[in-house]
C-alpha positions in Angstrom: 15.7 -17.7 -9.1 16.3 -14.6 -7.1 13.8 -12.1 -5.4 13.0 -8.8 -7.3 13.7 -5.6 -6.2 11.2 -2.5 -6.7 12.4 1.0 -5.6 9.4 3.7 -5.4 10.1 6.6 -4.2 9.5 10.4 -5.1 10.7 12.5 -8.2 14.2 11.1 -8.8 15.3 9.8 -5.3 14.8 5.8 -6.7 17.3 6.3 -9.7 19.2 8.6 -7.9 19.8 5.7 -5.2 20.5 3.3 -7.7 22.8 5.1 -9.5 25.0 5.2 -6.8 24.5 1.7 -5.7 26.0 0.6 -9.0 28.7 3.4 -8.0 29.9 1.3 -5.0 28.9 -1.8 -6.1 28.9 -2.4 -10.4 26.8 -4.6 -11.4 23.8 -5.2 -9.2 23.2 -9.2 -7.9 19.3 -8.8 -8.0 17.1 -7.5 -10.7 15.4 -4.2 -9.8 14.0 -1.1 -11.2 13.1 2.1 -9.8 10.5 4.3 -10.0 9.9 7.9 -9.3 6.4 9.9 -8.7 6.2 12.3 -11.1 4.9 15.9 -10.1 1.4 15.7 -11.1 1.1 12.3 -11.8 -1.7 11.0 -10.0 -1.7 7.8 -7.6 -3.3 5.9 -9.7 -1.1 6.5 -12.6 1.9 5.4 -10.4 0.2 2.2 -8.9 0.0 1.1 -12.4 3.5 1.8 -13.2 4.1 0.0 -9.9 2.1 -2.9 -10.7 3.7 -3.8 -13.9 7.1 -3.4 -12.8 6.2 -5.7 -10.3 4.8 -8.6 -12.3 7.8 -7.8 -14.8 10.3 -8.6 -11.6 8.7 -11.4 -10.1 10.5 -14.8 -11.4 8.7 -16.7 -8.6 10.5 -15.9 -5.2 8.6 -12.8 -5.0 9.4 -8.6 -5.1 11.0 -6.4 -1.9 9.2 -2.8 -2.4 11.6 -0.5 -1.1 10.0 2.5 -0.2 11.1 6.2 0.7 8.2 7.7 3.1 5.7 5.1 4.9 2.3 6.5 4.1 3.1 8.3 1.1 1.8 8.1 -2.3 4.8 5.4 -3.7 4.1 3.7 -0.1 0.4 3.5 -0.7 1.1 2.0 -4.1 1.8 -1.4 -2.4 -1.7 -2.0 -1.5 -2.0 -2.2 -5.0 0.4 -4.6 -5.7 -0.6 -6.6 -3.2 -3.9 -7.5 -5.7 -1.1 -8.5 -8.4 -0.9 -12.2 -8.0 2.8 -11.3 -6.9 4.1 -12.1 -3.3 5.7 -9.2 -1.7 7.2 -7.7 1.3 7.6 -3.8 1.6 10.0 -2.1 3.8 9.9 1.9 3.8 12.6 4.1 4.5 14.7 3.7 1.6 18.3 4.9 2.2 21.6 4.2 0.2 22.8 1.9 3.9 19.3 -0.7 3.0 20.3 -1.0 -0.6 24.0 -1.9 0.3 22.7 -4.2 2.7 20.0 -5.6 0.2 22.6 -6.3 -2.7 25.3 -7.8 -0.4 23.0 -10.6 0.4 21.4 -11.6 -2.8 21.0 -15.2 -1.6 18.2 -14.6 1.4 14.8 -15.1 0.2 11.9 -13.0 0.3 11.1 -12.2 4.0 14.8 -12.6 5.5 15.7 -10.1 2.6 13.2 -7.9 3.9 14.6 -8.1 7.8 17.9 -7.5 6.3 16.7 -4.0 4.3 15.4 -2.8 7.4 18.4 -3.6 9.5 20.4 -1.7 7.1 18.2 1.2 7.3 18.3 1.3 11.0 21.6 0.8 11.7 22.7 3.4 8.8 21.4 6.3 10.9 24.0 7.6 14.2 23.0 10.2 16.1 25.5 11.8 18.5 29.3 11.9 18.3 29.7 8.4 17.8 
């Protein structure tokens, strides 16, 4: 078994992300899906949406939430999940760097997979003229 990956983000940024993932990469090593706030749609709406994806991905070594702005609606859909029965870890922040680095180790469980997205997110950003 392998940990599930849910992408929530705003509008189209999730499939847009995971689009080019599969770009780079081809077939992706975890299962995942990705889900977008739709203008309008309200939060509680998209916590559902978020809470059945999540059961749907969870095959018993739990779900990385990947989300784009800590805080946020799609963030604040997490405390949701966290009522699902499901065992989760959220990182926020979602950037094309944190998905490479989330489906080139497919093997970590849960929380190391977790460390890992955030490591890629951090050190995917270079300010200066380095």
């Amino acid at each position: 078994m392998k940990t599930g990956v849910l992408l929530l983000a705003h509008g189209a940024l999730a499939d847009a992300l995971l689009a080019t993932v599969r770009t780079v990469l081809g077939t992706l090593p975890l299962e995942t899906r990705a889900l977008g706030l739709g203008q309008g749609e309200s939060s509680e709406q998209f916590a559902q949406r978020a809470a059945q994806a999540a059961r749907a991905l969870d095959r018993g070594e739990g779900v990385l939430v990947l989300t784009d702005l800590y805080g946020a609606t799609p963030a604040n859909a997490f405390e949701r999940l966290r009522h699902e029965g499901v065992t989760l870890r959220r990182v926020s922040g979602l950037s094309l760097p944190m998905l490479l680095r989330v489906y080139n180790y497919p093997e970590l469980g849960l929380e190391e997979l977790g460390r890992t997205a955030a490591a890629g997110g951090r050190n995917g950003v270079i300010e200066g003229d380095a």
